[in-house]
N, C-alpha and C positions, 0 to 999 in steps of 0.2 A: 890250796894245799891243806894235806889233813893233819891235824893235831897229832904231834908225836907223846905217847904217854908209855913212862916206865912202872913198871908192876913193880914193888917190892912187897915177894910174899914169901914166907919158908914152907905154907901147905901149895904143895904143887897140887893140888887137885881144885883146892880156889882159883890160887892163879890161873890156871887153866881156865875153868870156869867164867873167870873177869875176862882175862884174855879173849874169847870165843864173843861173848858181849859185844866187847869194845872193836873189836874187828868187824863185827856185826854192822857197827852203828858208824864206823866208817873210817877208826882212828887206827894211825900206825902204831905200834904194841912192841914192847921188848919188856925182858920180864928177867929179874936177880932175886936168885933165893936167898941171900943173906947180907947181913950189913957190910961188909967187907967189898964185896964184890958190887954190892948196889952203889955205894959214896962212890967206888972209883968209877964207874959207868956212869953215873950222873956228873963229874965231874968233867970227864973228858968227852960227851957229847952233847949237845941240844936239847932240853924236854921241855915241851909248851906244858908238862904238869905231870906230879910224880905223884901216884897210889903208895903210900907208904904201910906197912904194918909196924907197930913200935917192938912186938915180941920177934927179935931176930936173934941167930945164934951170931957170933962172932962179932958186930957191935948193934945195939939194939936202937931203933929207930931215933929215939930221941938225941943218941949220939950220931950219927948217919947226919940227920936235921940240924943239929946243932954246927957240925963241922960243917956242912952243906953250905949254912948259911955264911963263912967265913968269906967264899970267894965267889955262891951264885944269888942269884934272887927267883929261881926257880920254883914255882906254884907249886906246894905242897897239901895233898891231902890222906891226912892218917886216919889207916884203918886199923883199931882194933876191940878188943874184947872190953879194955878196961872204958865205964864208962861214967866214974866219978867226975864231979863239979872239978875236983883238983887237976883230976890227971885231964881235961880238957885246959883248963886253964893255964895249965903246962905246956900242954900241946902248943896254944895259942901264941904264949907269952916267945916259946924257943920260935916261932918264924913260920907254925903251919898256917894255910887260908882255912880252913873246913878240919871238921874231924866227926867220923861214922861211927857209928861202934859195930861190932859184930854182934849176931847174925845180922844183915842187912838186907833189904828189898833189894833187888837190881834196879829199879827205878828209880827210887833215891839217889842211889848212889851217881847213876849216870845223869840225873836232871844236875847234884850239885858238881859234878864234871859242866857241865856245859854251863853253868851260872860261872866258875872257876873261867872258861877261857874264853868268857862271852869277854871278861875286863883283863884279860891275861896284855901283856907289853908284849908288841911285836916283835921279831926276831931283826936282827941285821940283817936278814936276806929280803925282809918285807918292806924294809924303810930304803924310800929313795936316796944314794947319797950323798945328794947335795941338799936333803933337808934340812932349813935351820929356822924353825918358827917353833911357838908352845911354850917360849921362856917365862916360868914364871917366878918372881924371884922376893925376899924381905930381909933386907937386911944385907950380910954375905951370905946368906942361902938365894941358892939358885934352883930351879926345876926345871929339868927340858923334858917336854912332852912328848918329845920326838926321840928323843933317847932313850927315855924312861929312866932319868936319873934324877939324880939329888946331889948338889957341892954343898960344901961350907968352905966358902976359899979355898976351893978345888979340889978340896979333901972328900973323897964319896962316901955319902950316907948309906949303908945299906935298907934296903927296905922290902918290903911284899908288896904285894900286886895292890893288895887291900889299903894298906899305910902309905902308899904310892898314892892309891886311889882316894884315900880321906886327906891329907895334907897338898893332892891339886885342889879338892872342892872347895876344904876353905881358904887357899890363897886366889882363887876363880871371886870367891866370895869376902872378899876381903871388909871390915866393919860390919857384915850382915851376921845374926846370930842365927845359926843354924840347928834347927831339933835335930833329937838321936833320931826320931823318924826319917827325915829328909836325909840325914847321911846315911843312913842305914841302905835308903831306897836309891842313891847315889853309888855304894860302893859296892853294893852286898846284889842287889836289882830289888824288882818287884816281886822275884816267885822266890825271896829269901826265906825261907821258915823259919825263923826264930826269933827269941827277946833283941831288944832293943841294946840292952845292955851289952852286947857286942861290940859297941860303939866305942864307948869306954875302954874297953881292953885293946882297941886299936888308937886310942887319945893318949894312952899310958905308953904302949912301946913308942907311938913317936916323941913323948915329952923325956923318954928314957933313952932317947937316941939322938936328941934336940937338945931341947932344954937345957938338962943335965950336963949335957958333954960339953955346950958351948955356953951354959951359964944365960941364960935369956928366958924370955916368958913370952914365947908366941905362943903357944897355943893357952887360951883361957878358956874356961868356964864359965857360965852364965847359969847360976844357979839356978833350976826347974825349968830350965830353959834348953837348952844345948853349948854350942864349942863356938868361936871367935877365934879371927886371925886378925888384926885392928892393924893400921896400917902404922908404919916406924914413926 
């Protein structure tokens, strides 16, 4: 089945352009020129990953993203112009996977589409179900690998494909201390192109979605080292 992907763009002649790409390369394609219309199309259907722009009229991407993340966990990657250290680490921190800036190669863009849904969480229509294996659990957190969630005494964590993908590895790895390298090469893949420090910015929203909320210190740091999950 081919990867369903939502365009939010307000220049319809990009869109168009992505579009034509993407169909090209073999993916189903729908496409909303504005924040308004984009939130409720991604709310009310399926996207194995959503091309965001943050410059929309009616509400602008980061709000789109920010509501988005309230009730999906749907693979976001934003497209736009702005391409400071901030407005990245904005990006990051509200729930995107990836962020491009404009102009962009069509190459790039579609290789980090296809790194996005090489680790994207299967659909309900993919998962057998009567599947019940992948629990992995510390404390009253729990992880099912086959649902692609996260409890805290039943209460769901929300998370991205990526914060998904680094708080399996290290409870997979539980006492092993593990470099930014290895996790990087873990959630991000091998054909990732970028700093390491990436790492970090995904240690931070889960200690900020962990930690924080439920008062505990699973995830540590190992100074010049990497990240730990040590057992209870």
């Amino acid at each position: 089945m081919s990867a369903h992907i939502l365009i939010v763009e307000d220049e319809e002649k990009l869109a168009r352009f992505t579009e034509l790409e993407l169909l090209h390369e073999g993916y189903a394609v729908q496409k909303a020129f504005d924040g308004r219309s984009a939130l409720e199309e991604a709310l009310k259907n399926e996207y194995d990953l959503i091309l965001l722009d943050i410059m929309l009229p009616g509400l602008n991407g980061m709000e789109v993203l920010r509501r988005l993340r309230q009730e999906k966990n749907t693979p976001v990657i934003l497209l736009t112009a702005r391409d400071s250290v901030m407005d990245k680490v904005a990006g990051l921190d509200a729930g995107a996977v990836d962020y491009i800036t404009k102009p962009f190669a069509i190459e790039e863009l579609l290789a980090r589409i296809r790194v996005c849904l090489k680790f994207r969480a299967p659909s309900a229509a993919d998962r057998p179900a009567a599947e019940e294996e992948g629990i992995l659990q510390w404390g009253s957190l729990r992880l099912d690998d086959t649902r692609k969630t996260v409890r805290w005494d039943g209460q769901e964590i929300i998370l991205t494909n990526r914060e998904f993908l680094m708080l399996k590895t290290l409870l997979e790895n539980k006492d092993v201390v593990l470099s930014r390298e290895t996790l990087l090469d873990r959630v991000c893949g091998y054909d990732y192109v970028g700093e390491t420090n990436i790492v970090d910015v995904y240690v931070r929203h889960l200690r900020s979605k962990i930690d924080e909320v439920y008062g505990v210190k699973m995830l540590q740091t190992v100074r010049g080292v990497g990240y730990v999950i040590r057992s209870e």
